[in-house]
N, C-alpha and C positions, 0 to 999 in steps of 0.2 A: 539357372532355373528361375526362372521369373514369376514373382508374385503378382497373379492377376489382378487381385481385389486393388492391392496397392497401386496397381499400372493404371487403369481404368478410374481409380480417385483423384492419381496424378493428373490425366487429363482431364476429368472435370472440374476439379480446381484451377488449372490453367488456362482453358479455355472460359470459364465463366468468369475470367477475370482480363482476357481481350487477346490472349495469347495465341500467335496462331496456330494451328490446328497441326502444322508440322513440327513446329518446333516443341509442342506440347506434346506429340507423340513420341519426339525423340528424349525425351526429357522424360519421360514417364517410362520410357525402356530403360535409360539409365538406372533410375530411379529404385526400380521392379527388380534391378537385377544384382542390387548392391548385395556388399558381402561384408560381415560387419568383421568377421575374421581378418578380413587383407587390409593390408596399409592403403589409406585412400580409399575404404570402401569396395575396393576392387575396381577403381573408376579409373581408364584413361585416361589420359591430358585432353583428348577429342569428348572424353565424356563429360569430363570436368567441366570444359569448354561447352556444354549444349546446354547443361545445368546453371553456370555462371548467365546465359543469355537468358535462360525462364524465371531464373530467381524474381526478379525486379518484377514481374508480372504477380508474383504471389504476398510483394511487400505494398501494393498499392492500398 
């Protein structure tokens, strides 16, 4: 179940900060879709991994 408001804040914090607009979408599904109940948020290693590459966009 994915949280829009959160999905759609994800990408415009990461795109207004230079990130590209795929990876900011992928990152924002992640994101939207976490589970605070599951180990790792409910995240992948693939999710993990979209995340670890957006982060540095939102630490500038």
């Amino acid at each position: 179940m994915q949280n829009q408001g959160l999905y759609d804040a994800t990408v415009q914090a990461l795109t207004e900060r230079g990130c590209p607009e795929e990876l900011a979408n992928q990152a924002a599904t992640v994101v939207s879709n976490d589970d605070s109940n599951k180990p790792n948020l409910g995240r992948t290693e693939t999710d993990q991994a979209v995340v670890k590459q957006a982060l540095p966009y939102l630490q500038k």
